[in-house]
N, C-alpha and C positions, 0 to 999 in steps of 0.2 A: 506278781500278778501281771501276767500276760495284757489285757485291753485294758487300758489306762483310762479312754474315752470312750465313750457310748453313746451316737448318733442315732438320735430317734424320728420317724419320721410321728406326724400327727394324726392325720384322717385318715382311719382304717388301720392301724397302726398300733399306736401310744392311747388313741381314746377307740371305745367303742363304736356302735351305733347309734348310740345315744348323744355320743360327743363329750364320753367321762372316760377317766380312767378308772380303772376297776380298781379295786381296793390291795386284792393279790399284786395286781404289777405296781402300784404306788410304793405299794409296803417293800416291795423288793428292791425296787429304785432306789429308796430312803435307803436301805441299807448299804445299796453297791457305791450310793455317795460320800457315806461315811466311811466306809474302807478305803475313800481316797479315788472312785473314778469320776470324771469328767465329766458330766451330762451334756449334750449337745441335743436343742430343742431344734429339728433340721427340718423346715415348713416350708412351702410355696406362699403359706402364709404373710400377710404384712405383720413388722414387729409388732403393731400393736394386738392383732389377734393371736398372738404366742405367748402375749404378756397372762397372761389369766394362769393359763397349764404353769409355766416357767414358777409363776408365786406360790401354787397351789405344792409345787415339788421344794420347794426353797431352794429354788436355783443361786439366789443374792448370797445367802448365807453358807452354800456348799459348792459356790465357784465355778458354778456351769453358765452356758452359753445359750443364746438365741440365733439360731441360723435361719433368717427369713426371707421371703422373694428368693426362694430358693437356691439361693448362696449367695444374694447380691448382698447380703447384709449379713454379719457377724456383729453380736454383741456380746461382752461379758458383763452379766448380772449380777458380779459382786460391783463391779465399779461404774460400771455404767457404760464404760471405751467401748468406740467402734471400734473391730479389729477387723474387720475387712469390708470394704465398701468398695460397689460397683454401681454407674448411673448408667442410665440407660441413655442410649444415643440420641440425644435430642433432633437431630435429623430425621430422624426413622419415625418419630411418633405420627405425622402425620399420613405417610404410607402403607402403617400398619391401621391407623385408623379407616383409613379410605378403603382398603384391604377388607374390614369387616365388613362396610357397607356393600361391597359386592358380591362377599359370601353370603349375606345376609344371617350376618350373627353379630355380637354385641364387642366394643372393647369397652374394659374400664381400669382405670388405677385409682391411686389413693393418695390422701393428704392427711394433715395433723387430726382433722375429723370423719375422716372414714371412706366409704366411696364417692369416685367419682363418673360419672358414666350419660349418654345420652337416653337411654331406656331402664331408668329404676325400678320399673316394675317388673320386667324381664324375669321370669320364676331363675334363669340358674344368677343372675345378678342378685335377685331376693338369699338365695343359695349361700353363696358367696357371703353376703351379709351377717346370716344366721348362724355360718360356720364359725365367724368372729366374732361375732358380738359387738357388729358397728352397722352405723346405717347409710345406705345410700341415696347420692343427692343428685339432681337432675343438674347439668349442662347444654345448655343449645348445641356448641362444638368440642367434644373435648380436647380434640388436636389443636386448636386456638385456646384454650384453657387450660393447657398444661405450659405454663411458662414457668414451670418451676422444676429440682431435680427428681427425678422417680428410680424408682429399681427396676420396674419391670410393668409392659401392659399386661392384661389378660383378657384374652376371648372365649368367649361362654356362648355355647350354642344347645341347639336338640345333637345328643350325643350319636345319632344315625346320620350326622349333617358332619361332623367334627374331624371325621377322618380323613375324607376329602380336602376338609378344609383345612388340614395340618400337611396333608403331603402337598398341596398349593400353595403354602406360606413358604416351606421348605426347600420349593422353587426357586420362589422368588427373592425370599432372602436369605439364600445361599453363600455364606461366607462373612454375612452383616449379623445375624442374629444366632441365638440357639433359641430354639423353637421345641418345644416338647410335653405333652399332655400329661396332666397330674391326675386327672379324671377323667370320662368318658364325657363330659361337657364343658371342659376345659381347656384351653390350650396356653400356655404358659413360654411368651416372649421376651426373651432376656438380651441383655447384651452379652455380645458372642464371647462364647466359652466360659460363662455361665453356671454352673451347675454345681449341686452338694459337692460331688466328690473335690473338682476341683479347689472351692471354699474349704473343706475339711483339709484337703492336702498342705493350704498356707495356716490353716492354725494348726494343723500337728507340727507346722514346721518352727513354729515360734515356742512352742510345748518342749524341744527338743524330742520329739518322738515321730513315729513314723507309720504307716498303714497297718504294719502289723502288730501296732498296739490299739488301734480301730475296731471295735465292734460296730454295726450299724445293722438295722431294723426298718424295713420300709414293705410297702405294697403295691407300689404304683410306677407307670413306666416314668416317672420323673427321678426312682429311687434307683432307677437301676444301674447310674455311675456312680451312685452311693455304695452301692450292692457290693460290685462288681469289686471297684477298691479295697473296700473292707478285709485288714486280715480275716476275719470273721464277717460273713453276710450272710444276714438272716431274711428268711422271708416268711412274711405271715401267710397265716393259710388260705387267708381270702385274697392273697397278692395276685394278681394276674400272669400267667403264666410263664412270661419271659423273664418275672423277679425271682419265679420260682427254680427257674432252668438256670439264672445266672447264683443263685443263690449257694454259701457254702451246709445251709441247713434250713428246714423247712418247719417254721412252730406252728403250736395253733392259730385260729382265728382269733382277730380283735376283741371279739365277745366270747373267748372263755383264755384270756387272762395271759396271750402271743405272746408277748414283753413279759411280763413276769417270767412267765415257766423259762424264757432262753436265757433272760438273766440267771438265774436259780441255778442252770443249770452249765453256764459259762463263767461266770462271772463269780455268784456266790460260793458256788461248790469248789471251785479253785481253791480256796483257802480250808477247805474243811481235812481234817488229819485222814490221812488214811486214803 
């Protein structure tokens, strides 16, 4: 069997519109876990909003992974080990913060109980919240409140504001951060070099395996060095056009079953006779 690991992204993805996984892709996943492949849960998400999906698939029990703040963090959910951990520059947080206030959009990060942010009412900070299943708490300064280690800020704006404000960030820090949108109201600040694919590349390396035992599954310009690496890279049908162009195969949409059907049709049907 060709793809050993199977890198999934989450929203727009692995769950619907609704923010489930459909029954079809569950059922198929169960099985590609049991034939021995890898599951890797590969989010922007913070670990604890990954935690829910990860239990719901029996990640702990079939040896798969949590890949969260989009590759600052590697967990394996049998044991609990971090296996790759990346902090974000404690230098940087308050320039990136100062940075929102002038774009006039939001930063926030996270702690042991959920958001951290100076506008919690903010609908994409609300967003944000809803997506994981944690709630956010007001701060007067969060750049003076963040005295602790983090993965990654995030800046949440009106998505007709967001592009600007990502090729302005990309300006300025140039060579300090990897900066890159997981959504149309998102922009996702990491310490530099960053990203899925590179996270995936140091745990297939500890796996003894290598990209082209990689299947991965995304929709969003944050997937697309996920995409790209993958011996196999798949893009859902709702992906945005550049995951699609960098994509080795193009499934359905999130809402009718993306992940399943390319599993089914990569993954399980390898093994079938004939």
């Amino acid at each position: 069997m060709q793809y050993k690991v199977l890198a999934l992204d989450l929203d727009g993805t692995l769950t619907n519109s609704q923010k489930q996984i459909t029954p079809r892709t569950e059922a198929a996943l169960c099985k590609a876990a049991a034939r021995g492949v890898r599951i890797v849960l590969a989010s922007g998400r913070p670990t604890v909003g990954v935690q829910p999906l990860a239990d719901q698939l029996n990640l702990a029990e079939n040896g798969g992974c949590i890949l969260s703040y989009n590759g600052g963090r590697i967990v394996d959910c049998k044991t609990g080990q971090t296996l790759v951990q990346h902090a974000f520059p404690p230098e940087l947080v308050e320039p990136v913060c100062d940075f929102a206030h002038e774009a006039g959009i939001v930063a926030l990060t996270y702690d042991a109980q959920g958001i951290l942010t100076e506008d919690p009412d903010n609908p994409y900070v609300q967003e944000e919240a809803r997506i994981n299943g944690i709630s956010a708490r007001k701060v007067d300064d969060l750049a003076r409140t963040v005295n602790f280690p983090i993965n990654k800020l995030l800046l949440v704006g009106d998505p007709e504001r967001m592009p600007h404000a990502e090729e302005l960030m990309q300006q300025r820090f140039a060579g300090k951060l990897s900066i890159y949108r997981s959504q149309p109201f998102f922009i996702e600040t990491m310490p530099l070099g960053v990203e899925k694919a590179a996270s995936l590349a140091l745990l297939l390396r500890t796996m003894g395996l290598s990209d082209k035992n990689l299947m991965a599954c995304g929709d969003g310009w944050n997937d697309l060095p996920m995409i790209r690496y993958a011996g196999l890279g798949v893009a859902m049908g709702n992906a945005v056009p550049p995951v699609k162009s960098a994509a080795d195969y193009v499934t359905a949409d999130n809402d009718h079953d993306g992940v399943g059907l390319a599993v089914e049709k990569f993954i399980l049907e390898e093994e079938v006779p004939g």
